[in-house]
Backbone as CSV, one residue per row, in Angstrom:
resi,resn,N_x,N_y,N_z,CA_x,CA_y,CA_z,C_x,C_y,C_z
1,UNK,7.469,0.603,21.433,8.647,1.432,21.221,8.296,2.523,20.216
2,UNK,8.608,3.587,20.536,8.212,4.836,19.756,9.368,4.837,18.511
3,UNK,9.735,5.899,17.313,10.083,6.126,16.797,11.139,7.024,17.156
4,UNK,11.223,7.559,17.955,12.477,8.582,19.064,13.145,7.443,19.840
5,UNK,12.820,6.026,20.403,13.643,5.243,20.741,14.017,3.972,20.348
6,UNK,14.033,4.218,18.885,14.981,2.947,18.532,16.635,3.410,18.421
7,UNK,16.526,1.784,18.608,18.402,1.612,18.783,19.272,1.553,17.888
8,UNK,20.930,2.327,18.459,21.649,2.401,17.862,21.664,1.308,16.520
9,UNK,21.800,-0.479,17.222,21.777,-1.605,16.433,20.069,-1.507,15.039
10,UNK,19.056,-0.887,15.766,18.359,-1.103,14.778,18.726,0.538,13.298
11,UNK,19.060,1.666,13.879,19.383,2.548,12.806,20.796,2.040,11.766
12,UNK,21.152,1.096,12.508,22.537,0.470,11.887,21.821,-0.393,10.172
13,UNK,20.753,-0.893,11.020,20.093,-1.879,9.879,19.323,-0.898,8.990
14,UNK,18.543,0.486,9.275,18.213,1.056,8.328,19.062,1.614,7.479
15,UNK,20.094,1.987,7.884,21.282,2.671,7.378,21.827,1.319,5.647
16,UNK,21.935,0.069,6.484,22.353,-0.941,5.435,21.202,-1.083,4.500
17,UNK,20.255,-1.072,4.957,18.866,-0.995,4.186,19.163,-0.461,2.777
18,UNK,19.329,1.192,2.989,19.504,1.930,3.018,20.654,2.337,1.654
19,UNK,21.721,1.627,2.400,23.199,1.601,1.265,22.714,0.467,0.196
20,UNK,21.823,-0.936,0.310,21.885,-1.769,-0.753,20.777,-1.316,-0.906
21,UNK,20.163,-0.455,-1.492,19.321,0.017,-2.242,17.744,-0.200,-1.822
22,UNK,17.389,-0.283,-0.614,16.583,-0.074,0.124,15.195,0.893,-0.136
23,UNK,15.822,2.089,-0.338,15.008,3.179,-0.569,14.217,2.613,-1.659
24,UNK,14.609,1.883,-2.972,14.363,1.902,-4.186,13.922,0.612,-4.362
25,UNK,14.092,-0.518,-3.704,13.484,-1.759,-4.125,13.617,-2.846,-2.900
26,UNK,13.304,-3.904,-2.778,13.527,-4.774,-1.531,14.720,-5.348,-2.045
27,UNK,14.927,-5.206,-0.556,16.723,-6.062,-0.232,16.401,-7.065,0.523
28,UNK,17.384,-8.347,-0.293,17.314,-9.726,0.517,17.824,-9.385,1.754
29,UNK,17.272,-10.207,2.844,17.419,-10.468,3.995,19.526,-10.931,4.252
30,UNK,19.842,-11.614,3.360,21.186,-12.082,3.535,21.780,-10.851,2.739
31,UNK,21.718,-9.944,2.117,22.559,-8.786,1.547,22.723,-7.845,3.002
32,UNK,21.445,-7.583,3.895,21.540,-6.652,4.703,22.544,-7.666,5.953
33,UNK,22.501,-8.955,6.267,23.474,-9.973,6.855,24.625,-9.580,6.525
34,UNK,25.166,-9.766,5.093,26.449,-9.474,4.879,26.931,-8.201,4.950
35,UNK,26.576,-7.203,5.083,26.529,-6.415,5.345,26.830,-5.686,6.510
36,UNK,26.496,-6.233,7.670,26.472,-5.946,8.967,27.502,-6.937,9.433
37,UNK,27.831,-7.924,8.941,28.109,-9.336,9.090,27.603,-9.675,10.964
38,UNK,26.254,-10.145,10.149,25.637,-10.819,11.244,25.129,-12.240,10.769
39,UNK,24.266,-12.664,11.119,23.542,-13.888,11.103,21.915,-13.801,9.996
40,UNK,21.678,-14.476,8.903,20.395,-14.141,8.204,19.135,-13.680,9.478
41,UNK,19.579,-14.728,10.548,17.982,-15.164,11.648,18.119,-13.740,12.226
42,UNK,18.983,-12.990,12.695,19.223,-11.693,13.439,18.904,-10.814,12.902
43,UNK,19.441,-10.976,10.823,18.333,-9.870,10.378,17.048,-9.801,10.135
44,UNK,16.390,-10.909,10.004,14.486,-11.223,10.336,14.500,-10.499,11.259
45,UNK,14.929,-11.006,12.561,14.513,-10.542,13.712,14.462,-9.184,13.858
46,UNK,15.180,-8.210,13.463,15.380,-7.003,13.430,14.657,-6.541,12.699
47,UNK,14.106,-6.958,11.062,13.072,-6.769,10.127,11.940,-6.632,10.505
48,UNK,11.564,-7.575,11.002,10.576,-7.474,12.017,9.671,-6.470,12.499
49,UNK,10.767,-6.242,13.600,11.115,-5.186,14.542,10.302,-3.689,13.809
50,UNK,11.563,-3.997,12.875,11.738,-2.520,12.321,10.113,-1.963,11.547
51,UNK,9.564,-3.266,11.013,8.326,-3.553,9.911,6.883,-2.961,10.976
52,UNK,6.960,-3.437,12.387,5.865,-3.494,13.382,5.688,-1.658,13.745
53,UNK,7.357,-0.914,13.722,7.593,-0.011,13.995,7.083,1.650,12.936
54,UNK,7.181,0.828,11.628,7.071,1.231,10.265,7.977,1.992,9.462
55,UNK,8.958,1.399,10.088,9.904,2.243,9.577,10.249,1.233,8.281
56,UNK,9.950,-0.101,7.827,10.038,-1.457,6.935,9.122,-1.940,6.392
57,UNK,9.180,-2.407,5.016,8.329,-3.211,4.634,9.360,-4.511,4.460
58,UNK,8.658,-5.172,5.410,9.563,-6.575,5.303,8.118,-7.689,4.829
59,UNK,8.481,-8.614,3.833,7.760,-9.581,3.687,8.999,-10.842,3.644
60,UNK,8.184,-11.615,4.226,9.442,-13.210,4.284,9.568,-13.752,3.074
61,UNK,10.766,-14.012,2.544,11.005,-14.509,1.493,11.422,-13.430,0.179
62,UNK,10.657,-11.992,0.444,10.701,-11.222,-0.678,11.720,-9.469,0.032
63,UNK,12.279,-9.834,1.025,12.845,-8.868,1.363,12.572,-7.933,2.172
64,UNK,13.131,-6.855,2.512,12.628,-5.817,3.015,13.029,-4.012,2.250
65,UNK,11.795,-3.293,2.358,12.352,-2.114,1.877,11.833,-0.886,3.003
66,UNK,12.447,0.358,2.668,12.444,1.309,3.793,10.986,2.158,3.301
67,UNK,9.989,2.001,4.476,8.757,3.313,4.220,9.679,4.552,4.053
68,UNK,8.825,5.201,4.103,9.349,6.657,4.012,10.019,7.435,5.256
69,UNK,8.858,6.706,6.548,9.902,7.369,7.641,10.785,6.654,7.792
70,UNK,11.348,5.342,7.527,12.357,4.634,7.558,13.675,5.043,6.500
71,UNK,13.095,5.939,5.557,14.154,6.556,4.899,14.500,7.986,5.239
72,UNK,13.718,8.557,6.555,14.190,9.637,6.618,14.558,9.136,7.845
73,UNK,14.875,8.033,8.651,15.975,8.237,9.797,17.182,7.459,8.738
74,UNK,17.470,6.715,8.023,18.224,6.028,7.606,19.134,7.432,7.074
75,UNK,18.424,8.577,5.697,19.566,9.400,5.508,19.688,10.194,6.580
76,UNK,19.350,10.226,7.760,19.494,11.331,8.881,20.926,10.291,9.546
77,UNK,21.133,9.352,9.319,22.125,8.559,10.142,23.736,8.741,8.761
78,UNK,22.943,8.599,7.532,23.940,9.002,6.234,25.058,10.627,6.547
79,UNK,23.579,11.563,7.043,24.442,12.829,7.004,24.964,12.809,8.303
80,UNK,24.641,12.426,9.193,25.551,12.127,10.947,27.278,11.715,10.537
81,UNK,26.622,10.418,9.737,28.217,9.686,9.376,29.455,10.864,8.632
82,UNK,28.366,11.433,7.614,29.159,11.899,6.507,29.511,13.517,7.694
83,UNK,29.034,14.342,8.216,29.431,15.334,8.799,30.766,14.839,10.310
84,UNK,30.247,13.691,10.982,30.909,13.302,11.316,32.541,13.084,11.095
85,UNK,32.395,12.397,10.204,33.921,11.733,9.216,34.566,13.490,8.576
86,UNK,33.818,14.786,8.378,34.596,15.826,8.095,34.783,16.549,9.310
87,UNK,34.235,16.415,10.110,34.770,17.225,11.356,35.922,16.492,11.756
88,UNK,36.160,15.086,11.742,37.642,14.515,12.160,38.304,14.687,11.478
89,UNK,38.080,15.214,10.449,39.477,15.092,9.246,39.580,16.579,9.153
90,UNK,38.676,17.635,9.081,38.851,19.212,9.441,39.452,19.778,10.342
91,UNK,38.603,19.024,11.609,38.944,19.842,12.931,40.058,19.023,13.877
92,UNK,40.228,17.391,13.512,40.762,17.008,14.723,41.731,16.211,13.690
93,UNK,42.276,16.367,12.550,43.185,16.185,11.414,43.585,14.729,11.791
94,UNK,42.799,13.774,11.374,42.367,12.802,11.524,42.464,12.065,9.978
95,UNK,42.999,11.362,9.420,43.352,11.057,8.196,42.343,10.579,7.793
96,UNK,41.911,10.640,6.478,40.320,10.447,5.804,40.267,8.791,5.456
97,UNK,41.370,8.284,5.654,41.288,6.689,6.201,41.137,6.224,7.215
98,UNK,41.134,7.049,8.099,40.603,6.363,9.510,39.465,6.974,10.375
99,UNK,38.901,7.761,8.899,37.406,8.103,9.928,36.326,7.138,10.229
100,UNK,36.329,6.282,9.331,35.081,5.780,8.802,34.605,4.736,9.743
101,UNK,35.086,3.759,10.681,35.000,3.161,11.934,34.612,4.220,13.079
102,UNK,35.569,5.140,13.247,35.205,6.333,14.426,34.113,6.577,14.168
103,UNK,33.535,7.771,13.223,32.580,7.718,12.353,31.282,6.987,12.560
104,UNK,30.928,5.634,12.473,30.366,4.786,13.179,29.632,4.459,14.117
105,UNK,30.684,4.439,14.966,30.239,4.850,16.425,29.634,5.888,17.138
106,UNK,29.928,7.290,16.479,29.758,8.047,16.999,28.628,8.620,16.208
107,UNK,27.776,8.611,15.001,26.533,8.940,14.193,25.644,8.713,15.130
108,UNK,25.530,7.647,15.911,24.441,7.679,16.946,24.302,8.246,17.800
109,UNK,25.178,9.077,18.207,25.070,10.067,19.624,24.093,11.546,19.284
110,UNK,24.688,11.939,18.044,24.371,13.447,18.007,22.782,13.699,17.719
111,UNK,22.140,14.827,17.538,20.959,14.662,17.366,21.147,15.928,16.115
């Protein structure tokens, strides 16, 4: 799998990476879980993933943190969200409490 086709679900996990402080130090495996609220085993699995890809430094037991290209899709998914969430509340007057789910969903489409 190239770096142009990972998935929505795996930029989700760089993104959480990402928010618990990722960039800057390793994050337990169960912070990026709660987080997503998934399962600890689902985020290995995805760690993994993400580690083989290089977008992670995952070691078992000691966490995972974001390489560098793993931090430049993670804030590329930050400014999607964040431009996202002002175009609904600018253009389609969308209350700034209910972007942030829409928002979401839709960071993964644009390029």
């Amino acid at each position: 799998m190239s770096f142009d086709q990972i998935s929505a679900s795996d930029e989700d996990y760089l993104r959480a990476i990402y928010d618990a402080g990722g960039h800057q130090k390793p994050v337990a495996t169960g912070d990026v879980a709660r987080r997503l609220e998934v399962t600890p085993g689902r985020v290995t699995g995805a760690l993994k993933r993400l580690h083989q890809m290089g977008l992670v430094r995952y070691r078992r037991y000691r966490g995972a943190e974001l390489t560098d290209a793993g931090q430049r899709r993670a804030l590329e998914m930050v400014r999607h969200h964040r431009l996202i969430e002002r175009f609904l509340v600018e253009f389609l007057d969308y209350d700034w409490n209910d972007v942030h789910e829409e928002a979401d969903r839709l960071e993964h489409a644009i390029s």
